[in-house]
ROMI-316489 format. One record per residue (C-alpha): residue number from 1; z, x, y. Coordinates in steps of 0.5 Angstrom, whole numbers. Layout:
// residues N
atom n = NUM	Z = Z	X = X	Y = Y
...
END
This chain:
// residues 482
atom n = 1	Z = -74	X = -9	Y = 34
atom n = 2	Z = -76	X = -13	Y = 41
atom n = 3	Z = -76	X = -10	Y = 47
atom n = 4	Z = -68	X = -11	Y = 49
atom n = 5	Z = -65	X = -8	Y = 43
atom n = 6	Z = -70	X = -2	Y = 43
atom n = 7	Z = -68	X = -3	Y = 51
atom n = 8	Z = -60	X = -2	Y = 50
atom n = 9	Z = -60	X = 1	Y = 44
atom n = 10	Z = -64	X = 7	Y = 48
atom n = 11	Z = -59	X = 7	Y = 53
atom n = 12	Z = -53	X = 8	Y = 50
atom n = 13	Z = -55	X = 12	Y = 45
atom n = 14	Z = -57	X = 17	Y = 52
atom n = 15	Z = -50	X = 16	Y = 53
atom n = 16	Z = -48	X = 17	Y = 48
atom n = 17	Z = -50	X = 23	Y = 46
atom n = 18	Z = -49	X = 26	Y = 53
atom n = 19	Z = -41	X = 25	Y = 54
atom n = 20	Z = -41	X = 28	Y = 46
atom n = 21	Z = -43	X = 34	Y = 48
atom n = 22	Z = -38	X = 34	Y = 55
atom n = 23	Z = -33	X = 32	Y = 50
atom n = 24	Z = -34	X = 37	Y = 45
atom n = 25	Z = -35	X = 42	Y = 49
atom n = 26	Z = -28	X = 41	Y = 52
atom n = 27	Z = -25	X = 41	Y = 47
atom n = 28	Z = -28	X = 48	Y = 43
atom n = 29	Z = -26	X = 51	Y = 50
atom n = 30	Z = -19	X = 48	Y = 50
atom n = 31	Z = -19	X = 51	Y = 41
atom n = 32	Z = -22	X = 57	Y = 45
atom n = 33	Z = -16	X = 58	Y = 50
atom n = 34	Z = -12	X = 56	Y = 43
atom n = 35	Z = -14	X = 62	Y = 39
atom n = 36	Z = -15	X = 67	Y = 44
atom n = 37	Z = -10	X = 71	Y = 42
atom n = 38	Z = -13	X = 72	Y = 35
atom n = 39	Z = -20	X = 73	Y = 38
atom n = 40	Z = -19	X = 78	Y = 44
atom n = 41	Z = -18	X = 85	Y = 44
atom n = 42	Z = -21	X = 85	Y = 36
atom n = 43	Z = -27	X = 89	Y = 38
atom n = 44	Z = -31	X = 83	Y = 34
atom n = 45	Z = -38	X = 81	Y = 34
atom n = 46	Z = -41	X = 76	Y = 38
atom n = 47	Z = -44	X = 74	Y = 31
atom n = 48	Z = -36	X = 74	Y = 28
atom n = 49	Z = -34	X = 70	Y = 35
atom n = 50	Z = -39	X = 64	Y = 34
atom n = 51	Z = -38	X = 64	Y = 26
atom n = 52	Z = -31	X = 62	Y = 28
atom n = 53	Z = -33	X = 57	Y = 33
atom n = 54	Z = -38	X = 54	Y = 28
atom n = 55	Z = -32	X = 53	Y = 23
atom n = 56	Z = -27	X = 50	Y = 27
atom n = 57	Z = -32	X = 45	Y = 31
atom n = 58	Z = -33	X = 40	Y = 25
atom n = 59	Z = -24	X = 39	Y = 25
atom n = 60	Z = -26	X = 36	Y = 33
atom n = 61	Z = -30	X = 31	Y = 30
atom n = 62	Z = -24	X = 27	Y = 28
atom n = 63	Z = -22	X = 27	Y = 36
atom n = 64	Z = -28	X = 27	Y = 39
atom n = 65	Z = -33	X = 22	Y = 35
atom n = 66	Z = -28	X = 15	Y = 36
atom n = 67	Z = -27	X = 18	Y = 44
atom n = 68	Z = -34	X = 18	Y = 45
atom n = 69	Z = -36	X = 11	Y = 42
atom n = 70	Z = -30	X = 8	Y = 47
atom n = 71	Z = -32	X = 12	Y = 53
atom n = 72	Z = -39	X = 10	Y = 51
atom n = 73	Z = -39	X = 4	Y = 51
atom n = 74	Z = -34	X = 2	Y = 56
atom n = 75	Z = -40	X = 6	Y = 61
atom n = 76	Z = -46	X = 3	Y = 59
atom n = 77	Z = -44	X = -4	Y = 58
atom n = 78	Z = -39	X = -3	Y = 65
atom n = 79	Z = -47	X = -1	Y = 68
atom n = 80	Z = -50	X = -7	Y = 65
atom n = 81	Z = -45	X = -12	Y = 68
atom n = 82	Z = -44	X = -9	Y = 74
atom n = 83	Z = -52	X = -9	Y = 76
atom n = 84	Z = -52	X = -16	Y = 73
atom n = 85	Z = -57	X = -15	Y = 67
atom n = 86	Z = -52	X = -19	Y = 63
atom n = 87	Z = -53	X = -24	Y = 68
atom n = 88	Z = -60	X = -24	Y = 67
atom n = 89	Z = -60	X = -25	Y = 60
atom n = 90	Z = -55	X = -30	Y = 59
atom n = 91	Z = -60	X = -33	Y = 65
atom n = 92	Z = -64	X = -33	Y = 59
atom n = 93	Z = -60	X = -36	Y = 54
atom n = 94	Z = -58	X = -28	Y = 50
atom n = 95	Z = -50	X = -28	Y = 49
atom n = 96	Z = -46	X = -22	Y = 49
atom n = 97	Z = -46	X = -22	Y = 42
atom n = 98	Z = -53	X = -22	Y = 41
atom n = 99	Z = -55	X = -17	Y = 45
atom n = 100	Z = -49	X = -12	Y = 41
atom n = 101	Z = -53	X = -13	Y = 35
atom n = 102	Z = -57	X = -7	Y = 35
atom n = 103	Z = -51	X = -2	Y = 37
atom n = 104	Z = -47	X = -6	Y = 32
atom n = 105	Z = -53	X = -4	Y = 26
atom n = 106	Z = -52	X = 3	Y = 30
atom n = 107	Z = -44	X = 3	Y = 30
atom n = 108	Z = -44	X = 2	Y = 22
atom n = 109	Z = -48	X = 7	Y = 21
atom n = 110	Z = -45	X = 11	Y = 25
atom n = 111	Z = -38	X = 9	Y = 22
atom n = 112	Z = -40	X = 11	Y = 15
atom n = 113	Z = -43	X = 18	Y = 17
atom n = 114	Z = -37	X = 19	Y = 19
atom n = 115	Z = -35	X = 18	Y = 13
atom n = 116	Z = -38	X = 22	Y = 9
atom n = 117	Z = -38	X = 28	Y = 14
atom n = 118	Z = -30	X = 28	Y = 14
atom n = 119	Z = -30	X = 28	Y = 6
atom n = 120	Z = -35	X = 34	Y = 5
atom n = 121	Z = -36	X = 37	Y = 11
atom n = 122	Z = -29	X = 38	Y = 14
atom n = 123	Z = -26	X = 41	Y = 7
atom n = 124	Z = -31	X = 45	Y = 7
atom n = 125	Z = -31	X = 48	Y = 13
atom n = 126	Z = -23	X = 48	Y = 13
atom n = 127	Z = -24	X = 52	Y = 8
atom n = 128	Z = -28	X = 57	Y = 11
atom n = 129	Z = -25	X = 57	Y = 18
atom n = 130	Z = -17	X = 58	Y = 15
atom n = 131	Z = -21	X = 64	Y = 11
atom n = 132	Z = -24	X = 67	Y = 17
atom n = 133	Z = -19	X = 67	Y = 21
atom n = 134	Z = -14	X = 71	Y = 16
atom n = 135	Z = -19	X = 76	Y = 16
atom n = 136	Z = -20	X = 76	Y = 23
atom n = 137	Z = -13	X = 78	Y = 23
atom n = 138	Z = -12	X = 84	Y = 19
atom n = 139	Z = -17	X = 87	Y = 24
atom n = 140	Z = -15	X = 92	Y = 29
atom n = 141	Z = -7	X = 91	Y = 27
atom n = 142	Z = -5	X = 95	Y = 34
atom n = 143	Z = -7	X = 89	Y = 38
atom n = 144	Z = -3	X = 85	Y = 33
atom n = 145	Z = 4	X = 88	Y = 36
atom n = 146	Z = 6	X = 82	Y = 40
atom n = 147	Z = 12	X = 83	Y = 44
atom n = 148	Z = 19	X = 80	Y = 44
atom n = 149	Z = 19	X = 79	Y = 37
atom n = 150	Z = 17	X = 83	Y = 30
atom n = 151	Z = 11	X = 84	Y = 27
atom n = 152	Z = 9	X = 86	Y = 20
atom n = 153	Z = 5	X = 92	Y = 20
atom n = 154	Z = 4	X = 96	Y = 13
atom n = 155	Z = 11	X = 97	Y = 12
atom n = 156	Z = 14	X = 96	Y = 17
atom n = 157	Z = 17	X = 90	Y = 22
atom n = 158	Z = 16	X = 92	Y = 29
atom n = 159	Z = 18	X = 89	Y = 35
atom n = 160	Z = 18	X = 91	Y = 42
atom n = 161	Z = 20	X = 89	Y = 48
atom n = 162	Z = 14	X = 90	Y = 52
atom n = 163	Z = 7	X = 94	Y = 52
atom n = 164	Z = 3	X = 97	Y = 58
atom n = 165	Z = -3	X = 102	Y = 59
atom n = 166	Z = -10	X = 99	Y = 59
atom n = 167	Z = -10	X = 98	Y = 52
atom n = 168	Z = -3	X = 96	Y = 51
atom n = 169	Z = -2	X = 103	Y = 48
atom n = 170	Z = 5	X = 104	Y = 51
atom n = 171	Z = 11	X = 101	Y = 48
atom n = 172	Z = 18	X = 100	Y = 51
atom n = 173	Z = 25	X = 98	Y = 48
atom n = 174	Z = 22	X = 99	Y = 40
atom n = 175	Z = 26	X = 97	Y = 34
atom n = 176	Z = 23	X = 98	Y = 27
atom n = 177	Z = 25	X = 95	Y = 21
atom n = 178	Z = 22	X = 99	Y = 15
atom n = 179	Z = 21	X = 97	Y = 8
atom n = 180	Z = 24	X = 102	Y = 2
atom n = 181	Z = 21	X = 100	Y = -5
atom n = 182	Z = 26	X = 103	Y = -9
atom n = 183	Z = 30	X = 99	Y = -6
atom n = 184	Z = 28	X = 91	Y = -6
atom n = 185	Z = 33	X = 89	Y = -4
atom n = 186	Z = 33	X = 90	Y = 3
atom n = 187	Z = 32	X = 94	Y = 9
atom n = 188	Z = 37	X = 99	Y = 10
atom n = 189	Z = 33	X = 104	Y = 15
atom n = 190	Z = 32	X = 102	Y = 22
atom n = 191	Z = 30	X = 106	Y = 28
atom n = 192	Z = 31	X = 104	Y = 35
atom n = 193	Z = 26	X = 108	Y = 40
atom n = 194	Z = 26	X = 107	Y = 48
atom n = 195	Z = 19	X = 109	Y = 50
atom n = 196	Z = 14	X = 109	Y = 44
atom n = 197	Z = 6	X = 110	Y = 45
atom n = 198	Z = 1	X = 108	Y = 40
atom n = 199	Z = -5	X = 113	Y = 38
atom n = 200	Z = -11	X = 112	Y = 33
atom n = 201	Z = -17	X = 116	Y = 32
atom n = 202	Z = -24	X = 113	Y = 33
atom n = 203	Z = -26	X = 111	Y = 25
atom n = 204	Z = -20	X = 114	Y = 23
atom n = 205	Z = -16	X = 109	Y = 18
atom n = 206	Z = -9	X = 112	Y = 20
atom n = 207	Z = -5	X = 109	Y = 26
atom n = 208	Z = 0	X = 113	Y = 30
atom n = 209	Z = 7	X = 110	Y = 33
atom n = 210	Z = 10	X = 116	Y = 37
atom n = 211	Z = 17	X = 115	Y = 39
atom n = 212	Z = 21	X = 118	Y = 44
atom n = 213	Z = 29	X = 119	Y = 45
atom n = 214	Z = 31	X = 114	Y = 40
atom n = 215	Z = 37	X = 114	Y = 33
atom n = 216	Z = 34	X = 113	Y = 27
atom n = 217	Z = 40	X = 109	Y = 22
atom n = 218	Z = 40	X = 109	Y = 14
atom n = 219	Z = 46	X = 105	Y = 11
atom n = 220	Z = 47	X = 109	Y = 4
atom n = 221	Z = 47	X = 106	Y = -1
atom n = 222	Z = 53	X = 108	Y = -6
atom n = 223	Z = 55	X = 105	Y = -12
atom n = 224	Z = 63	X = 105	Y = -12
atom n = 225	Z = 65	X = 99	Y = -9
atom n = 226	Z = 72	X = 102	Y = -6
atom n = 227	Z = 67	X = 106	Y = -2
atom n = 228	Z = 62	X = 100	Y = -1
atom n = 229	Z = 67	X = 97	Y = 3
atom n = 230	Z = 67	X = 104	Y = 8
atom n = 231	Z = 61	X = 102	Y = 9
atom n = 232	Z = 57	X = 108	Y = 10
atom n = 233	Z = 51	X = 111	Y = 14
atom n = 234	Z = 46	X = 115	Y = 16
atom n = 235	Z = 45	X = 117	Y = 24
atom n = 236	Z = 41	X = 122	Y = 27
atom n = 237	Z = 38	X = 123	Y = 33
atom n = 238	Z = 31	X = 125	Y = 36
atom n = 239	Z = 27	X = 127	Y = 42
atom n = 240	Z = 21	X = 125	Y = 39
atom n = 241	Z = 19	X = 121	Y = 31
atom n = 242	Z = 12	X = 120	Y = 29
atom n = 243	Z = 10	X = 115	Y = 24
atom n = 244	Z = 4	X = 115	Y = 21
atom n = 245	Z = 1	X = 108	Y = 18
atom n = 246	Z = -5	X = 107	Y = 13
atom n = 247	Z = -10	X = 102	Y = 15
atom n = 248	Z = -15	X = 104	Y = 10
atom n = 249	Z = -13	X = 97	Y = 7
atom n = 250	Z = -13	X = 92	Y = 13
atom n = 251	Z = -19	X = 96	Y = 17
atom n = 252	Z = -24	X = 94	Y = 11
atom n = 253	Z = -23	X = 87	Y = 11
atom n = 254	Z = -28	X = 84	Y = 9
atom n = 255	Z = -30	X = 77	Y = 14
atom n = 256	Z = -33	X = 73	Y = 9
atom n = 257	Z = -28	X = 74	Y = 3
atom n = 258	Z = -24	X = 67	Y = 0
atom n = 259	Z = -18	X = 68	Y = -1
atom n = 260	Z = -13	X = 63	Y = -4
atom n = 261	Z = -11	X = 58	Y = 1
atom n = 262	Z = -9	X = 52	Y = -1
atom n = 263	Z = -8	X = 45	Y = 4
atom n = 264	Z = -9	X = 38	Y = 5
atom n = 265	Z = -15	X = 38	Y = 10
atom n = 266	Z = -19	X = 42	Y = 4
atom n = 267	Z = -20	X = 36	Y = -1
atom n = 268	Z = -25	X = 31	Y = -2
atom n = 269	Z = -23	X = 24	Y = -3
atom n = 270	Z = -23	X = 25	Y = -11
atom n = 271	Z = -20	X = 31	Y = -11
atom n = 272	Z = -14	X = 28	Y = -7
atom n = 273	Z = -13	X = 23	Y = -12
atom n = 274	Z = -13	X = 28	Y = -17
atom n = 275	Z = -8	X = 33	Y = -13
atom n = 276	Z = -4	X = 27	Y = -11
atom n = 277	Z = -4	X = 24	Y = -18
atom n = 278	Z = -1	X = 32	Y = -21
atom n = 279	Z = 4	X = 32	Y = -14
atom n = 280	Z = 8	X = 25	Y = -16
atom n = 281	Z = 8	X = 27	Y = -23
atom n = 282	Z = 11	X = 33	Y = -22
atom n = 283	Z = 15	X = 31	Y = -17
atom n = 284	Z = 18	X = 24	Y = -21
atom n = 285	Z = 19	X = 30	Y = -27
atom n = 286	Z = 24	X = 34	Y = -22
atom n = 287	Z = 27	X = 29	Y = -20
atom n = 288	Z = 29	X = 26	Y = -26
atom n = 289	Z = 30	X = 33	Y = -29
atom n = 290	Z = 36	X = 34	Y = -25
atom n = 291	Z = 39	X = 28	Y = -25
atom n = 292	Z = 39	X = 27	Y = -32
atom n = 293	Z = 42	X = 36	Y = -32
atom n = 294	Z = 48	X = 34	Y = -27
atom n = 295	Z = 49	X = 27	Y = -31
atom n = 296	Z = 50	X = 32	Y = -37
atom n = 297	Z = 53	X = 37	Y = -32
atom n = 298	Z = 58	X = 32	Y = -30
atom n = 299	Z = 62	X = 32	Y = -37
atom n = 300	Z = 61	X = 24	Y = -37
atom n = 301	Z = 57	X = 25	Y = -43
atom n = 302	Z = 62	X = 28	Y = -47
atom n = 303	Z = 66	X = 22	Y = -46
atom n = 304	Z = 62	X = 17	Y = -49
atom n = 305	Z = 60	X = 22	Y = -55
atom n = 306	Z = 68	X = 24	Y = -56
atom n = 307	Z = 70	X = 16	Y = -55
atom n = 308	Z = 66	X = 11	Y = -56
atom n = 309	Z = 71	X = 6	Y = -54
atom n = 310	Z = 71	X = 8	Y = -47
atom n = 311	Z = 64	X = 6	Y = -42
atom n = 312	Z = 60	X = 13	Y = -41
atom n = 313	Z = 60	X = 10	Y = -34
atom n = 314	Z = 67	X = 7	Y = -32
atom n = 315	Z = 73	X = 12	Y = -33
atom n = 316	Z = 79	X = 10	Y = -29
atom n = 317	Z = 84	X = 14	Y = -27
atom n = 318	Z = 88	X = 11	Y = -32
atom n = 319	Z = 84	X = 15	Y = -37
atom n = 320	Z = 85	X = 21	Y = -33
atom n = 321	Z = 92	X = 22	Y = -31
atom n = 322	Z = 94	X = 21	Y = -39
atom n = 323	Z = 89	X = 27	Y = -41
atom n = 324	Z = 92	X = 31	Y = -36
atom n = 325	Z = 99	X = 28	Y = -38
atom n = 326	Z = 98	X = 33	Y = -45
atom n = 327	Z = 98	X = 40	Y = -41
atom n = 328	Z = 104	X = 43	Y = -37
atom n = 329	Z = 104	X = 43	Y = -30
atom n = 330	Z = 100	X = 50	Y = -30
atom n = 331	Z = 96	X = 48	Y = -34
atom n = 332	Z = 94	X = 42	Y = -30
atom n = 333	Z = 93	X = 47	Y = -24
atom n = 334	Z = 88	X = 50	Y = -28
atom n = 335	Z = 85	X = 44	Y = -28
atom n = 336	Z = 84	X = 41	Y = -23
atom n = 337	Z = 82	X = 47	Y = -20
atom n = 338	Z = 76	X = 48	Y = -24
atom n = 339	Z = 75	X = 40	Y = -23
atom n = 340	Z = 75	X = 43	Y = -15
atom n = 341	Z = 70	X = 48	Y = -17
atom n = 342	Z = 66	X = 44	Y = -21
atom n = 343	Z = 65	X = 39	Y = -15
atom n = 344	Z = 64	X = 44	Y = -10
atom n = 345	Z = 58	X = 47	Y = -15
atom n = 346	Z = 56	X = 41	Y = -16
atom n = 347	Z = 54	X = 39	Y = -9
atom n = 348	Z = 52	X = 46	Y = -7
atom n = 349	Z = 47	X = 44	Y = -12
atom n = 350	Z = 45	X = 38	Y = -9
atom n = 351	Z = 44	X = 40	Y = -2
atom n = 352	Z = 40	X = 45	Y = -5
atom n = 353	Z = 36	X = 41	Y = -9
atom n = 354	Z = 36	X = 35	Y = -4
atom n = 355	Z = 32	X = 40	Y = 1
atom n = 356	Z = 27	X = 42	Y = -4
atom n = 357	Z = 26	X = 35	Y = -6
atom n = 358	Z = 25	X = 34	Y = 1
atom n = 359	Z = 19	X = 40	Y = 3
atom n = 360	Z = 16	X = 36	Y = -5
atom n = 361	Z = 15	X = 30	Y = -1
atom n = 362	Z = 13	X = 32	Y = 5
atom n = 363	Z = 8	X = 35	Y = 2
atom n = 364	Z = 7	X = 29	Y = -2
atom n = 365	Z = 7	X = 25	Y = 4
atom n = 366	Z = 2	X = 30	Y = 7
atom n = 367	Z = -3	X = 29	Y = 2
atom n = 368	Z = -3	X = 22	Y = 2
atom n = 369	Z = -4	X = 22	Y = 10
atom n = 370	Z = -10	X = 26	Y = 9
atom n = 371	Z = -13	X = 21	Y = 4
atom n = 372	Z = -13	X = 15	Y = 8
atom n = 373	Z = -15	X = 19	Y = 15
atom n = 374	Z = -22	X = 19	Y = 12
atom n = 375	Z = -23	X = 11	Y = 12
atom n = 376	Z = -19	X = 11	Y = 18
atom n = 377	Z = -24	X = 16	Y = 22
atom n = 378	Z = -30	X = 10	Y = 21
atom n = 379	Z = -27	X = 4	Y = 22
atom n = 380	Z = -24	X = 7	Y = 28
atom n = 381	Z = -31	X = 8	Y = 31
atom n = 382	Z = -32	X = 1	Y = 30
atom n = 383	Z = -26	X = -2	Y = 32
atom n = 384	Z = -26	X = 2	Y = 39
atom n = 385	Z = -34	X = 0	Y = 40
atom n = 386	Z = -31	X = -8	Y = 40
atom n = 387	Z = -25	X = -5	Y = 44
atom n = 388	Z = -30	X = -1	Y = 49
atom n = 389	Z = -36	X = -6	Y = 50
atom n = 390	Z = -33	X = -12	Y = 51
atom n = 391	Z = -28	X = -9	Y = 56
atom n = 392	Z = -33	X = -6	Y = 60
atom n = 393	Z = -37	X = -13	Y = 61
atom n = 394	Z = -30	X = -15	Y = 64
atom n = 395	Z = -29	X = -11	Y = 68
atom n = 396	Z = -37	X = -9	Y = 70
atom n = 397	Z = -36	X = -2	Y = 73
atom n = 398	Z = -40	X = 3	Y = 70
atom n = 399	Z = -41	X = 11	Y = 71
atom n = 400	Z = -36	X = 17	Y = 70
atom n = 401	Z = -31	X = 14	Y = 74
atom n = 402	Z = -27	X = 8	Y = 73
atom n = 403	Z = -30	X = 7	Y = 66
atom n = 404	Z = -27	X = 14	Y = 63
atom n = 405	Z = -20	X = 14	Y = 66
atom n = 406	Z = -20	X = 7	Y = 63
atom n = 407	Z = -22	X = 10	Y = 56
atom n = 408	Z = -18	X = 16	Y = 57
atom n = 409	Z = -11	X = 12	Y = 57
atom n = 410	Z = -14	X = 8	Y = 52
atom n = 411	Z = -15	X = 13	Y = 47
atom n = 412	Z = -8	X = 16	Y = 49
atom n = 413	Z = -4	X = 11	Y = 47
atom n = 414	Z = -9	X = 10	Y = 40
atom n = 415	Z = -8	X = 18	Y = 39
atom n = 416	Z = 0	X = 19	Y = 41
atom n = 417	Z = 2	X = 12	Y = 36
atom n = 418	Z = -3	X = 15	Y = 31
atom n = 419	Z = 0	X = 23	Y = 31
atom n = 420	Z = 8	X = 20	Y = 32
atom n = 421	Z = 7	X = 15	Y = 26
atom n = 422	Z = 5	X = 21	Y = 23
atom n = 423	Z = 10	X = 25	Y = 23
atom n = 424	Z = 15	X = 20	Y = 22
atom n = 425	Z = 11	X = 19	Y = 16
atom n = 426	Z = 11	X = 26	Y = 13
atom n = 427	Z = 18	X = 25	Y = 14
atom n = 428	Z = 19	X = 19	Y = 10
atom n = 429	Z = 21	X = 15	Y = 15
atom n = 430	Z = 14	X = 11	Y = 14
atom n = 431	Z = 10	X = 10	Y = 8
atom n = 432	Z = 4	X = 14	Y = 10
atom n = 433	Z = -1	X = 8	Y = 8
atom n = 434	Z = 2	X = 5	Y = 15
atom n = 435	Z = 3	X = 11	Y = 19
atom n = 436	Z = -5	X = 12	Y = 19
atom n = 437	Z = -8	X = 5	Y = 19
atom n = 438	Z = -2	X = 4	Y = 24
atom n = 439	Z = -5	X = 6	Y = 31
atom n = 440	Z = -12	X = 3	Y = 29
atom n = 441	Z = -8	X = -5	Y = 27
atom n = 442	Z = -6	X = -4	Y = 33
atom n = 443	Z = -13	X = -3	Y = 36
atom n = 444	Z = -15	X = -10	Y = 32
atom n = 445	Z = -12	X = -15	Y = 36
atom n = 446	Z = -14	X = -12	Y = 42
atom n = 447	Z = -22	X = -12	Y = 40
atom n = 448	Z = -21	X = -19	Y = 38
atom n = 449	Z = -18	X = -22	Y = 44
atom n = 450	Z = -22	X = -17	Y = 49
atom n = 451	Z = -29	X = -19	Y = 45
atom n = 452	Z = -27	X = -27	Y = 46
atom n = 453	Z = -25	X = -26	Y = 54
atom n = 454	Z = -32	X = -22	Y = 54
atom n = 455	Z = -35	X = -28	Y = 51
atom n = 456	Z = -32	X = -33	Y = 55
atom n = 457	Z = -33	X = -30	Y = 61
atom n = 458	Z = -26	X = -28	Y = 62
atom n = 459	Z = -23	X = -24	Y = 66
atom n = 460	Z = -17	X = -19	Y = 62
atom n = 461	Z = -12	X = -24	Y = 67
atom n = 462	Z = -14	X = -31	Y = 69
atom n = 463	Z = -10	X = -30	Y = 76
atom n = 464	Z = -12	X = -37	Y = 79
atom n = 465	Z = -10	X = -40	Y = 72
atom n = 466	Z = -3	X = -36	Y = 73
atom n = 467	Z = -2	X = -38	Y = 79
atom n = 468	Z = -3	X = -46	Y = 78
atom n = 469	Z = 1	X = -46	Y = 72
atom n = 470	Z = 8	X = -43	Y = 75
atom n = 471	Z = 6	X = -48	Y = 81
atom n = 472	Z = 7	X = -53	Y = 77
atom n = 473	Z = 14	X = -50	Y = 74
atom n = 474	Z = 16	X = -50	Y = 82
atom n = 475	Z = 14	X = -57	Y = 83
atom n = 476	Z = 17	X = -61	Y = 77
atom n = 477	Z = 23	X = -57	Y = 78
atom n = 478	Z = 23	X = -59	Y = 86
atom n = 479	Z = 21	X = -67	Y = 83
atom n = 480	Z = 27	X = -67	Y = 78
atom n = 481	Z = 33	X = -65	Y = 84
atom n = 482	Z = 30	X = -70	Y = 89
END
């Protein structure tokens, strides 16, 4: 390697790897500030805290990884250009081109790193961050209790209006919901409190919930459907109700347990093709299943087996008025009302059926998206150093100033196309193929143009060039009025 790319190779990876330690630490703390409300107040080990970071920081790499090669490459090329070290190369005959040749070797390998990274390590730690993050919940459910919408603890759902005292354990306004096994089909005891106060033993797996002046409602379950439209319940009065709940179950979660947990971000590339592979049959099954069920729901069947000279598909009201002209006028009433039913039926089902389609193709969708954001993570590091390094030799300003604004509203844009695309996409209003490569096509152009303005000695706007040529609109219109 000669001296200038052992040179610019050294700097920018110095650069490099300074600005994704910033970044990535930017962003654990922004996780951090995301998640908070899942880690404070759980009396959890530093050990489990650092654990949770650790999974949840290779999901960054996606968002961290292609800012850091545009904000780094704008930087270290901007620093050249501004202390005329391009100049003095091209003084001795090296061009852009020649002088990007060791970063460019740097920047492939980097791209199928990674590759790599977001097809084996990613999933794996997907994996465990969702796992850890369900057990980091079923820890401490007294802290669980969020105001102003129900929580599910044991049996009960509990929604309190706002909590006070230094360990929240005072409750105002308190509504419970409580679940009756013998009768699953709902919850027939609710209890309504004004003040409530949250109590446990240190070690103790039984959490206390002592209400005050509150009525405890219980609708009575009758099997006469005379006194079922009464509507009967039970109401009583109390100056104080406790409620004993067992913890036994959640106080024992075991950090390091798997559970079943099942998305798209967990899967290898392989393994995505095989899901997505099951999903489309599965899904193509269902949908021919049902319109071949309401084909023979319809009764059109009967018609082309009963009456061979009438079409399975074309029947006429003609056909229809002369069946009906059999039957009295009751009977026709009947009819017809059975017909009405039948459509309305019908279309219930269809609804129905057309909003279960439509979470099987969003998933679909989601699967697919996943298996493309893999190869888009390495092309895109790439074609953002051919938008970043040429765009900082035009624009010849180094440092944390100019550079990372410019690369900040870049990636903006880069991201916001990706992440619009892309619930367009689990939708169905866009392919999934498009709508992740979208953003990073519409980068390609971009990086081509701004290589060749960088290789000509361009700016990003010839101004004087501009100037002229609308002088010269001016001047042959002022020639042909005179």
């Amino acid at each position: 390697m000669k001296i200038l790319d052992r040179y610019i190779l050294t700097t920018y990876l110095k650069t490099f790897l300074s600005v994704f330690i910033i970044l990535m630490f930017i962003f654990v703390l922004q996780t951090i500030w995301l998640y908070i409300s899942e880690l404070a107040g759980k009396d959890l080990d530093v050990w489990i805290v650092l654990k949770f970071l650790w999974y949840v920081s290779p999901r960054l790499i996606p968002l961290v990884l292609p800012l850091t090669v545009l904000v780094t490459s704008l930087m270290v090329f901007g620093s050249f250009a501004e202390k005329y070290e391009f100049a003095a190369m091209k003084s001795t005959g090296i061009s852009l081109q020649r002088s990007m040749r060791a970063l460019m070797v740097f920047i492939a390998m980097l791209s199928i790193t990674a590759f790599f990274f977001a097809n084996n390590v990613i999933p794996y730690s997907e994996y465990k961050w969702q796992n850890l993050r369900r057990n980091i919940a079923q820890t401490k459910p007294s802290m669980v209790v969020t105001e102003g919408q129900f929580n599910q603890i044991d049996n009960f759902n509990i929604k309190v209006a706002k909590k006070s005292g230094d360990q929240d354990q005072f409750l105002d306004n308190v509504v419970i919901h409580k679940k009756n096994n013998d009768k699953p089909n709902g919850n027939y005891t609710v209890i309504i409190a004004d003040t409530g106060e949250l109590a446990s033993e240190e070690g103790s797996n039984t959490l206390s919930l002592i209400l005050n002046d509150g009525n405890y409602y219980e609708d009575v379950q009758v099997k006469d459907i005379k006194d079922q439209k009464r509507e009967p319940f039970a109401k009583s009065e109390f100056k104080e109700y406790t409620i004993n709940i067992d913890l036994t179950e959640l106080n024992n979660a075991d950090f390091d347990k798997d559970n079943n947990y099942n998305n798209e971000n967990m899967y290898t590339t392989g393994e995505l093709v095989v899901e997505l592979d099951s999903l489309s049959g599965s899904y193509n099954a269902d949908v021919k299943s049902f319109s071949n069920n309401m084909y023979f729901r319809s009764g059109i069947s009967k018609f082309g087996t009963h009456h061979t000279s009438l079409d399975r598909k074309e029947i006429d009201t003609d056909t229809i008025n002369t069946i009906l002209d059999i039957f009295n006028t009751s009977e026709k009433v009947r009819i017809l009302d059975l017909a009405i039913n039948n459509s309305r039926g019908t279309i219930q089902s269809v609804e129905a059926k057309k909003r279960d389609f439509f979470v099987k193709s969003k998933r679909l969708n989601k699967f697919e998206i996943a298996f493309h954001e893999k190869y888009v993570l390495g092309v895109a590091c790439i074609i953002l150093f051919f938008v970043g390094a040429p765009l900082g030799a035009i624009i010849r300003k180094g440092g944390m100033g100019l550079p990372m604004v410019v690369a900040v509203l870049l990636f903006l844009t880069y991201h916001f196309i990706g992440i619009f695309a892309k619930n367009s996409a689990e939708d169905g209003t866009m392919h999934p193929f498009i709508a992740t490569w979208l953003s990073t096509a519409i980068m390609f152009p971009l990086s081509i143009w701004l290589t060749y303005r960088a290789t000509t000695d361009q700016g990003i706007v010839d101004i004087d060039s501009f100037l002229q040529r609308i002088g010269k609109l001016f001047k042959k219109k002022e020639e042909k009025e005179g």
